[in-house]
C-alpha positions in Angstrom: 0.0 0.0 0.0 1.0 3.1 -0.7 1.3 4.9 2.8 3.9 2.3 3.9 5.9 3.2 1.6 5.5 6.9 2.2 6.1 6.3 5.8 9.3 4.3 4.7 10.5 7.3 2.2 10.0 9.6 5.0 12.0 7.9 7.6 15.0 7.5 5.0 14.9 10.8 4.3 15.3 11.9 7.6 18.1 9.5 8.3 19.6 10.5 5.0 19.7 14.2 5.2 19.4 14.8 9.1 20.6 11.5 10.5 17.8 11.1 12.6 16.6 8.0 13.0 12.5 7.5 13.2 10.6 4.5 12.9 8.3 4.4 9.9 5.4 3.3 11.6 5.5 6.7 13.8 5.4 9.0 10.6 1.9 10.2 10.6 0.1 10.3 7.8 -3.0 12.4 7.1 -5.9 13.1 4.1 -5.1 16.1 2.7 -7.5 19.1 3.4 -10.2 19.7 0.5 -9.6 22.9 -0.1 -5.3 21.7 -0.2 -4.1 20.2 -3.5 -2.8 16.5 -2.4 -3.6 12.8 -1.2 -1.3 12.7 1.9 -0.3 15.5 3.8 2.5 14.8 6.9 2.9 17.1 9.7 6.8 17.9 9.3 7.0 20.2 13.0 7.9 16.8 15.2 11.7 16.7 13.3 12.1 20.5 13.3 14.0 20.8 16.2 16.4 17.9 15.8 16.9 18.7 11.8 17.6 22.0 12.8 15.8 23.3 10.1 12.4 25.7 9.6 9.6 24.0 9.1 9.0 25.1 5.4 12.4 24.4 4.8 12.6 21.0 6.2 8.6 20.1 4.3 10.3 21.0 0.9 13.8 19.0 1.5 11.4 16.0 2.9 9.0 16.3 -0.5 11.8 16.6 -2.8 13.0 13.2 -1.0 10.0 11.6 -1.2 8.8 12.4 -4.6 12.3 11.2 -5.6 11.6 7.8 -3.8 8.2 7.1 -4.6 7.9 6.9 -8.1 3.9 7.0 -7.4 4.4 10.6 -6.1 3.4 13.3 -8.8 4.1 16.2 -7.0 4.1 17.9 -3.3 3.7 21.8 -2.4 4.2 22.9 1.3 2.0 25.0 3.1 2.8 26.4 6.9 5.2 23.6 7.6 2.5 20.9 6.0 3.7 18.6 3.4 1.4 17.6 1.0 1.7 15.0 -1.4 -0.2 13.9 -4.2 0.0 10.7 -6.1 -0.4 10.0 -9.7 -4.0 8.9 -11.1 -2.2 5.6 -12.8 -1.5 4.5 -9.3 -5.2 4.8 -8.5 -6.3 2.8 -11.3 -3.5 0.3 -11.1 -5.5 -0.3 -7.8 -8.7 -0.2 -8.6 -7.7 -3.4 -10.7 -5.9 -5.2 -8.5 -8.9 -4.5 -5.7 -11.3 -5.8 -9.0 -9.2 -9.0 -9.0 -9.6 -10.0 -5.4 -13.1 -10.3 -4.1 -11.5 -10.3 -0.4 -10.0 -7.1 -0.9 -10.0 -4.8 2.6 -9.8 -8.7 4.3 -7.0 -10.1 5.9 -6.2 -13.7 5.9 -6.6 -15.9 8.9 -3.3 -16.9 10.8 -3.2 -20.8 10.2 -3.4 -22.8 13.3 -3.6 -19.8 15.8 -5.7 -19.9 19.1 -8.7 -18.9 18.9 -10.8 -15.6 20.0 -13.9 -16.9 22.2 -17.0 -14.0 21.6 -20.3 -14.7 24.2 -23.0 -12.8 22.9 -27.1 -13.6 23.4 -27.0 -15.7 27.0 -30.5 -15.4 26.8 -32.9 -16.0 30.2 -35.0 -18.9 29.1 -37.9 -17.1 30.8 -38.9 -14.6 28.8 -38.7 -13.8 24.8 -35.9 -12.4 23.2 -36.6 -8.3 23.2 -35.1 -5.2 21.6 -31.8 -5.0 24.1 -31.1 -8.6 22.9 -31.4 -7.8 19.3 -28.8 -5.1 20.3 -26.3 -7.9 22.1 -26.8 -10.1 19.2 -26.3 -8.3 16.5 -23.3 -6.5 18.5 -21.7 -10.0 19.3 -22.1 -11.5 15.6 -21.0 -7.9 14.0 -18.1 -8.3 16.6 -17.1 -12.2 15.1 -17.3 -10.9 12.0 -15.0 -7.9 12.2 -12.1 -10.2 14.2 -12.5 -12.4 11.2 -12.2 -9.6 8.5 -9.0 -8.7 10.3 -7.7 -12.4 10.7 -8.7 -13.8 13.5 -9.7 -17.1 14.2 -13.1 -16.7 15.7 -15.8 -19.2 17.7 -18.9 -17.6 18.4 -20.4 -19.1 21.8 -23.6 -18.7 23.6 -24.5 -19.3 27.5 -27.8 -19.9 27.9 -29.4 -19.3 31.4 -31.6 -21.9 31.8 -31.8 -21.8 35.5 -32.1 -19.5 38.8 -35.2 -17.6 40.6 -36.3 -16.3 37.4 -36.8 -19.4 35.9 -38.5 -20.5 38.9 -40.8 -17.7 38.3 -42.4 -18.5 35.4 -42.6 -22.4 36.5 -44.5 -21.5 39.2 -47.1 -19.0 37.8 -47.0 -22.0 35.0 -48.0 -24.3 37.6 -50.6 -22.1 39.5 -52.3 -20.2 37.0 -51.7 -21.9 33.4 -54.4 -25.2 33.4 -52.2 -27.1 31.4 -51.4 -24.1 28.7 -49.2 -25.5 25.9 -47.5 -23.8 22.9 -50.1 -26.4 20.8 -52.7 -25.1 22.5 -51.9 -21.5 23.0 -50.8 -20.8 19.0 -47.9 -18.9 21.0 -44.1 -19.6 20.3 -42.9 -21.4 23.0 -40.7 -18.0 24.5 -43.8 -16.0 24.4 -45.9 -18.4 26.3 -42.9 -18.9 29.0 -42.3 -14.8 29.4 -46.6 -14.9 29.4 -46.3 -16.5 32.8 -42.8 -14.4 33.8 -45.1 -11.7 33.8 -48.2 -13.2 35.2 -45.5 -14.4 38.5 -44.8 -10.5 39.1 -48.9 -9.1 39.0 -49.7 -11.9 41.7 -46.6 -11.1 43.2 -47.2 -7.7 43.9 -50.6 -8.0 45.0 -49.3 -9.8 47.7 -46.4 -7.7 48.7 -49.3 -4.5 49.2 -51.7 -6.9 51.0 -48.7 -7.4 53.3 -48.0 -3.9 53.5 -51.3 -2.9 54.1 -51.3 -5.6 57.0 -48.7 -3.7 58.5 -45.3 -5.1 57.0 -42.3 -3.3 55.9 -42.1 -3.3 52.4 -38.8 -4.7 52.3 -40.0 -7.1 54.4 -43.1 -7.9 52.0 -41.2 -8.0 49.4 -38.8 -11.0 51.1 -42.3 -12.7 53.1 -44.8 -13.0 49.8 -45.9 -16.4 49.9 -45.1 -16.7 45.7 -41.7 -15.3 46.6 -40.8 -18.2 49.1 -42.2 -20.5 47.1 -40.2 -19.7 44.3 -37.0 -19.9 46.5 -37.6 -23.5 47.8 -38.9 -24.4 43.9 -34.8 -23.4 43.4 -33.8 -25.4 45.9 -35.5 -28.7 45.2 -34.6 -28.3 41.3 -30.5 -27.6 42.7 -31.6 -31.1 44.8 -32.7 -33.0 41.6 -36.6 -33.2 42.5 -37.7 -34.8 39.7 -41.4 -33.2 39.4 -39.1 -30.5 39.1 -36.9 -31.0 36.5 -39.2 -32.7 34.8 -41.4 -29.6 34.4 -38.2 -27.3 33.4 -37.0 -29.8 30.9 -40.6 -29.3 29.4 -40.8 -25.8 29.7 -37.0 -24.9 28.4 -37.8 -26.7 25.7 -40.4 -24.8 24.7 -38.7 -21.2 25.0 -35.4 -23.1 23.0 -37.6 -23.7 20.2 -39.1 -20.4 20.3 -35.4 -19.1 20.5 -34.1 -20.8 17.8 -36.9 -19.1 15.4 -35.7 -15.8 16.4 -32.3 -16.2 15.7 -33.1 -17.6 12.1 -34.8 -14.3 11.6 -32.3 -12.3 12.9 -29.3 -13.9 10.8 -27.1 -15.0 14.1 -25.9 -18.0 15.3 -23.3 -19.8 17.5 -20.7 -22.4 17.1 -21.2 -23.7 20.8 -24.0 -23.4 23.2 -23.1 -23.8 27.1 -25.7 -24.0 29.1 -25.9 -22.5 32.8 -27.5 -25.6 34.4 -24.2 -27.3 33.4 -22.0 -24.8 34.2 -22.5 -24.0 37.9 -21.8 -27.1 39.1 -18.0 -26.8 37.8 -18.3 -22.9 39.6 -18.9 -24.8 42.6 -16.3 -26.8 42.4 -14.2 -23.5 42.1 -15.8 -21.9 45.3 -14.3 -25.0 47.3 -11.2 -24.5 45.6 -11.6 -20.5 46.5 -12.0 -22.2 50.4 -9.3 -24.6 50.2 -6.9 -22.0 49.4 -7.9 -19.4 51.8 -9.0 -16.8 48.8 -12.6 -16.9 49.7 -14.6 -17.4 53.3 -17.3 -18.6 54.9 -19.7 -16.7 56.7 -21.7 -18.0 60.4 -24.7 -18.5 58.1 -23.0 -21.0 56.0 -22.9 -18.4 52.6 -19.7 -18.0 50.8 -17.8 -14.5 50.0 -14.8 -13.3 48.4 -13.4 -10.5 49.9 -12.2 -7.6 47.4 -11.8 -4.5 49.9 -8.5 -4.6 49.0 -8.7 -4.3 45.2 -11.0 -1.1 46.0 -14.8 -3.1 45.4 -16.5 -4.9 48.2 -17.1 -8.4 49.4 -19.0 -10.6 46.7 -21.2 -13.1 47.3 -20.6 -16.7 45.6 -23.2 -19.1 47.4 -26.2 -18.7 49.2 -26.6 -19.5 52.9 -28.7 -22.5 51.8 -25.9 -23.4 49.3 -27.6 -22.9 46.3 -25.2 -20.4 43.6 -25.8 -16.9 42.4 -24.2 -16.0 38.5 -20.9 -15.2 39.9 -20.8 -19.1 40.5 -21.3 -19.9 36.8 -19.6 -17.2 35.2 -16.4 -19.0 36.8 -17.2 -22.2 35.9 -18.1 -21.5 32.3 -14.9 -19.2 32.1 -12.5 -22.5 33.1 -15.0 -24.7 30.6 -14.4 -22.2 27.6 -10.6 -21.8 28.5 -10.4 -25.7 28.5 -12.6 -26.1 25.8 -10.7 -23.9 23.1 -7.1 -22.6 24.6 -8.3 -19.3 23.9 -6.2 -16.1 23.3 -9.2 -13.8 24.6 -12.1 -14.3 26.0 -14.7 -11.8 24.8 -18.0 -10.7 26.7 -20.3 -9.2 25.1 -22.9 -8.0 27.9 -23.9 -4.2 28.9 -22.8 -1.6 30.9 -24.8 -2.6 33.8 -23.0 -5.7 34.5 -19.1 -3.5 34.5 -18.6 -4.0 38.1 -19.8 -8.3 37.5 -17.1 -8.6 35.3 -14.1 -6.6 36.9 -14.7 -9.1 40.1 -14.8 -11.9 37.5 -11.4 -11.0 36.1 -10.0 -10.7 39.9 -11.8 -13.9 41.4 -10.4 -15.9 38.6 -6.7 -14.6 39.1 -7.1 -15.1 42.8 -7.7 -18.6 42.4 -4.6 -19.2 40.4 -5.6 -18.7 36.7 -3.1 -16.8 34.8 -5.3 -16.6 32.2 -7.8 -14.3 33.9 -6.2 -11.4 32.0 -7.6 -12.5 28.3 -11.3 -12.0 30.2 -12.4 -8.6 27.8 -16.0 -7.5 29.0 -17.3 -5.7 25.8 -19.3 -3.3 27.3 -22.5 -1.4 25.2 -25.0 1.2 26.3 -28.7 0.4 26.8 -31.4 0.7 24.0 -33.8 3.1 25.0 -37.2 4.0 23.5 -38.8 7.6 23.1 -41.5 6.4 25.5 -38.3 5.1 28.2 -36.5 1.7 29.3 -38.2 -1.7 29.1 -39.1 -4.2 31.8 -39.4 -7.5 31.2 -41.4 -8.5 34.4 -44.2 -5.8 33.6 -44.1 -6.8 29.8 -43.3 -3.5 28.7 -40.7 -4.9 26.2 -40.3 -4.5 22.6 -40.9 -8.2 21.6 -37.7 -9.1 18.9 -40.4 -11.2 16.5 -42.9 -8.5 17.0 -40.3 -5.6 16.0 -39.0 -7.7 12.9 -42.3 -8.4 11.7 -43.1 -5.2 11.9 -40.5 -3.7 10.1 -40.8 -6.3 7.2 -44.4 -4.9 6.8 -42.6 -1.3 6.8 -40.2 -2.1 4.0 -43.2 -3.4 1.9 -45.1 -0.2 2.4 -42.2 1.9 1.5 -41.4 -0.6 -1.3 -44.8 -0.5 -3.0 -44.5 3.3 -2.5 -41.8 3.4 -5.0 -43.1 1.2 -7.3 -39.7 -0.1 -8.9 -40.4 -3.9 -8.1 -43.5 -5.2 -10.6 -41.4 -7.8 -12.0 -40.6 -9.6 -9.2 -42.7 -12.8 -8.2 -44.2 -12.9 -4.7 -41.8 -14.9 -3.2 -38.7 -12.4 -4.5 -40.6 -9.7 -2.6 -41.3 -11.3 0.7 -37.6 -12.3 0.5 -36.9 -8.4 0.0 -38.8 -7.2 2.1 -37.5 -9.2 5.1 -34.0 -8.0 3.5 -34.5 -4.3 3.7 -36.1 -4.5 6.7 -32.8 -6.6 8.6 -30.7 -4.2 6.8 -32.1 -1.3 8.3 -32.7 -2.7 11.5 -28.9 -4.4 11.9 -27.5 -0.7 10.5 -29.8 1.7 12.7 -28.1 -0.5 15.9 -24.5 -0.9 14.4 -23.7 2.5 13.4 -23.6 3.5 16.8 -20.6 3.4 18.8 -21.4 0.1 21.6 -20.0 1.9 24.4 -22.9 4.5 24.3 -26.5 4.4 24.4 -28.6 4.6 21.8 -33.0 5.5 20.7 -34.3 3.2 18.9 -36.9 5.0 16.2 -37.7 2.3 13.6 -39.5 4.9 11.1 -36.1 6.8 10.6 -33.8 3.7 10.2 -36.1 2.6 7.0 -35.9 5.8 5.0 -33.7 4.9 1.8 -32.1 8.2 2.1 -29.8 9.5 4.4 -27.3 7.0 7.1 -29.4 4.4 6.7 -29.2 0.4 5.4 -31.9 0.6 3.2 -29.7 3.2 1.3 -26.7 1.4 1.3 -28.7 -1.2 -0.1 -29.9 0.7 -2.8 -26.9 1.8 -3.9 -25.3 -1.7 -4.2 -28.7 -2.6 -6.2 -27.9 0.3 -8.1 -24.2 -0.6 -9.2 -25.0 -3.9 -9.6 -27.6 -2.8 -12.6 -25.0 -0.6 -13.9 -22.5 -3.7 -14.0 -25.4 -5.5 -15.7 -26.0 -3.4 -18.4 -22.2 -2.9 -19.0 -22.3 -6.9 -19.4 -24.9 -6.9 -22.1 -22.6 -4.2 -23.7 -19.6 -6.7 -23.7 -17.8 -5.0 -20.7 -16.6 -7.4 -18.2 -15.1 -5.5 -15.2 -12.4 -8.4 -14.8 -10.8 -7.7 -17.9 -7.5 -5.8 -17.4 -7.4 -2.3 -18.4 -3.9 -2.3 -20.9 -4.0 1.2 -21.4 -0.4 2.9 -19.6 -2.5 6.0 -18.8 -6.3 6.6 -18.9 -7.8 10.2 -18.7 -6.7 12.0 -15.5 -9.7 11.3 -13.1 -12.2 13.8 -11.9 -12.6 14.9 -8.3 -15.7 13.0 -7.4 -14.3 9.8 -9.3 -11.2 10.1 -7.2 -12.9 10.6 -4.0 -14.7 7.0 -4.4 -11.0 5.7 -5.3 -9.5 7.1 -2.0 -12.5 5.6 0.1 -12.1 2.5 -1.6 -8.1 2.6 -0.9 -9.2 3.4 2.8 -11.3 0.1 3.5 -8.5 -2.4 5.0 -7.2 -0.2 7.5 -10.8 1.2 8.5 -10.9 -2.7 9.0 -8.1 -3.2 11.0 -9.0 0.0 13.6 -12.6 -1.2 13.6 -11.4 -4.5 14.9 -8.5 -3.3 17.3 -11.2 -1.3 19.1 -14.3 -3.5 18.8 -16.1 -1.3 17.1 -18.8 -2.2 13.8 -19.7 1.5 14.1 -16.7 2.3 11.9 -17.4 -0.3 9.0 -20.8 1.1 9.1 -20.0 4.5 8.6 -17.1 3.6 6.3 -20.3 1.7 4.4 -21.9 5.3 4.4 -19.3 7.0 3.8 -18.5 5.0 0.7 -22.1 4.9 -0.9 -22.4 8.7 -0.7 -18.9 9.4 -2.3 -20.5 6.6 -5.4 -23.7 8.4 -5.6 -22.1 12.2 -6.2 -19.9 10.6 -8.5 -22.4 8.8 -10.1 -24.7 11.9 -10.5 -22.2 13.8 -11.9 -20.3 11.7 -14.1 -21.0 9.3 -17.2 -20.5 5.9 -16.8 -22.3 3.9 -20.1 -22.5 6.7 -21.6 -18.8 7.6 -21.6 -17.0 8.1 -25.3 -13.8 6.6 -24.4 -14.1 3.0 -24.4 -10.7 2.8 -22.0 -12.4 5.1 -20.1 -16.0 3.6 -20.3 -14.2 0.4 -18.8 -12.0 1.9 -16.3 -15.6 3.3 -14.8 -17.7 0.2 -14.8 -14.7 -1.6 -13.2 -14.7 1.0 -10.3 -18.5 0.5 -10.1 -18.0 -3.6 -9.3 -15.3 -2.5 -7.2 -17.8 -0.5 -5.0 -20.2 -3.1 -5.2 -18.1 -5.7 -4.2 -16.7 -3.5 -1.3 -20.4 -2.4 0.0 -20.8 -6.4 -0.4 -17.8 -7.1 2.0 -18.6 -4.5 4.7 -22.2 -5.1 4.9 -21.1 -8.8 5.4 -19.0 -7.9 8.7 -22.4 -6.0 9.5 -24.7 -9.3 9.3 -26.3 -7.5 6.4 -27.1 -8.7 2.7 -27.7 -6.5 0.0 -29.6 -7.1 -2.8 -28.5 -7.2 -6.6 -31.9 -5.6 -7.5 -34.4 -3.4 -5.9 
């Protein structure tokens, strides 16, 4: 690539002429300004002092250098101690072609045999349905896999399912007391939605009972601890941890229906795993670190027989690992299923993908684990992403207040169609192409509304303005890629193929716009690499935007089919399957598929 061997030119120039000796990788390269002629401008004031020279002085002794050098250097012109440098237009096409020839291009290729990158996303609660804040984890945590993969990593997507706990005792319970023998079958509700039904239905009984407590006389704290459905639920946890096989039995049954329900979601949504853990396997081997926490003096027991880990010292607070009637809280499993993964893969990072409420979980994660010997507590990464709020505020799950994840998707498949038939630009397709497009368009803009915000912060959800096929949205990314792909298809019936090699030494110098697309194009593998070094999709997602809206200005501007020169003609199409190809790839990292036709 061409900065490198700018970088390079620069650091032998100043070893050359000033003897100073400066790694390449430290010579900061930047876009030149718009309103600057140039490609690449470097900052020159850093080697002032030491060249002993002024900093216009030193910029044109560094350009005249470089341009000698770099025989893809045209010129340079120095302004205020700013060296800018622009490269020839056959350089640009050169790569243009070789980006044409490999369908990868902005990838990097997986390291053979290295360890892999672990990356939890989902860990669904097996008592409810999958909502709006999972879609956000899931498409996170997939986007995530993907990314690492771009940029070479060898990546195994994993889910923890929590399949057991109070919650889960919840919904059993209300099941038991209030649901006559309610079945998916008989319901004609997915199996999740009939589970989270009776999640719900456990907190309204609930609460009547904690204000007739109340109103009895009864601290609400108190109530809240005393409700008969609450200590019922408890010792329901406590027989299923003892095996009770009326117990198990009925969780089995029930699991199994949310699983299914689960498993229909995630087909919708694009997302999937490589390995599934489940929590009702995994606490057991967290137990068996808790004794090895006592054993070794690192945790303690407390007079009522529950189990801490004291962490004063590392500036938190004593945490909790087992009840006082032994039964284990998600600290317990997080261990065990952190020593399973480790085992399972040899991995070189562990990565979390939960949100920023759980920040404090998984700093005491990283510490219990090192306490208890692990050196590998350190590869434990907690990706940590903001909430997805609503304009009408949070959701609850327990007062089913949620944004139901089927619900949403359904409803923005029925969005795309409307917008779709608005436009009228898809008679010819048969009803099954449109369904198919519809459900598209309406993942695309869905996955792109959530990605193309940075994780770390929080985010409003408005479904009306990530459908528009204007402005930073999927659906217009997707329209464009539609849009170049026609273009490529009507250069085809012409007898232009855009794999051909251009033969030509020199092509017409390009235009503004035209180069503009080239430079974003040139951009993509490092935009790749930083997106992946800092865990962010928001970055391909706005490089995605950013690309589409250089290709549209150009391609209002500028003829393509139409062009005269048939060098020229070709050059053009070839940089419109490049484009293609590249909104292709990114989309891709993005969990996103574009369609050749719209």
């Amino acid at each position: 690539m061409i900065e490198q061997n700018l970088q390079q030119a620069v650091s032998s120039a100043l070893l050359k002429l000033y003897n100073l000796t400066v790694d390449p990788s430290t010579v900061v390269l930047q876009a030149t300004k718009k309103e600057f002629e140039g490609d690449y401008t470097i900052v020159v004031f850093p080697f002032v002092k030491q060249a002993r020279r002024s900093p216009e002085q030193l910029a044109n002794e560094l350009g005249s250098a470089v341009k000698e050098a770099v025989a893809e250097v045209s010129d340079f012109n120095v302004v205020k101690g700013f060296l800018n440098l622009s490269v020839a237009d056959v350089y640009w096409q050169q790569f243009v072609s070789r980006a044409m020839a490999n369908p990868n291009y902005g990838f990097c290729t997986p390291v053979e045999g290295a360890s892999p990158v672990v990356v939890e996303y989902s860990s669904p609660n097996t008592n409810k349905p999958l909502h709006l804040g999972h879609i956000r984890n899931n498409l996170l945590g997939w986007s995530v896999s993907e990314l690492l993969t771009a940029a070479g990593a060898n990546v195994k997507k994993v889910n923890l399912v929590n399949d057991r706990g109070i919650h889960i005792c919840k919904s059993m319970l209300a099941w038991l007391r209030y649901g006559n023998g309610e079945t998916p079958e008989s319901s004609g509700l997915k199996g999740d939605h009939l589970v989270g039904k009776y999640y719900v239905e456990f907190d309204k009984h609930y609460k009547q009972e904690v204000q007739d407590l109340v109103a009895k006389g009864m601290e609400e704290e108190e109530a809240k601890r005393q409700a008969p459905l609450m200590l019922e639920a408890q010792d329901m946890l406590r027989r299923w941890e003892e095996g009770d096989k009326q117990i198990r039995d009925l969780w089995s049954t029930m699991n199994g229906w949310v699983y299914a329900g689960f498993d229909e979601t995630y087909r919708r949504l694009g997302v999937g795993f490589d390995k599934i853990y489940y929590e009702s396997n995994t606490y057991l081997l967290g137990k068996e670190l808790v004794q090895k926490g006592l054993d070794l003096g690192v945790l303690f027991r407390k007079e009522d027989g529950s189990v801490w880990c004291d962490l004063t010292a590392d500036g938190l607070d004593q945490k909790l690992l087992l009840r006082r009637d032994g039964t284990s809280v998600y600290m317990t499993q997080d261990l065990g299923t952190a020593l399973l993964r480790h085992n399972d893969f040899g991995a070189e990072q562990l990565i979390y993908v939960v949100g920023n409420e759980q920040d404090y979980h998984f700093k005491v994660l990283k510490l219990i684990l090192g306490k208890l010997g692990f050196d590998w507590a350190d590869k434990v990464y907690h990706l940590s992403y903001g909430m997805v709020e609503l304009p009408n505020g949070k959701m609850k799950s327990r007062e089913g207040t949620v944004v139901d994840a089927d619900d949403l998707i359904s409803e923005m498949e029925a969005t795309a169609e409307e917008m779709c038939r608005d436009h009228g630009k898809n008679d010819d397709m048969t009803p099954e192409q449109l369904k198919e497009l519809y459900h598209i368009l309406a993942l695309g803009a869905l996955k792109y509304f959530i990605l193309k915000v940075d994780p770390a912060k929080n985010m409003l959800f408005n479904p009306a303005e990530s459908i528009d096929f204007n402005g930073n949205t999927g659906p217009f990314i997707q329209y464009t890629h539609a849009r170049i792909r026609s273009i490529v298809r009507k250069a085809a019936e012409q007898g232009i193929d855009p794999l051909s090699p251009i033969t030509a030494d020199t092509l017409l110098p390009l235009s503004d716009k035209e180069k503009a697309v080239v430079r974003t194009l040139h951009d993509m593998p490092g935009i790749i690499t930083s997106a992946a070094e800092n865990f962010s999709p928001a970055m391909v997602a706005n490089y995605a935007y950013d690309l589409a809206k250089a290709f549209n200005s150009f391609y209002q501007d500028t003829p393509i089919l139409r062009e005269a020169d048939p060098t020229v003609k070709a050059f053009r199409v070839q940089l419109c399957a490049v484009v293609a190809q590249a909104l292709k790839n990114t989309m891709h990292i993005l969990g996103i598929e574009v369609p050749e036709r719209m």
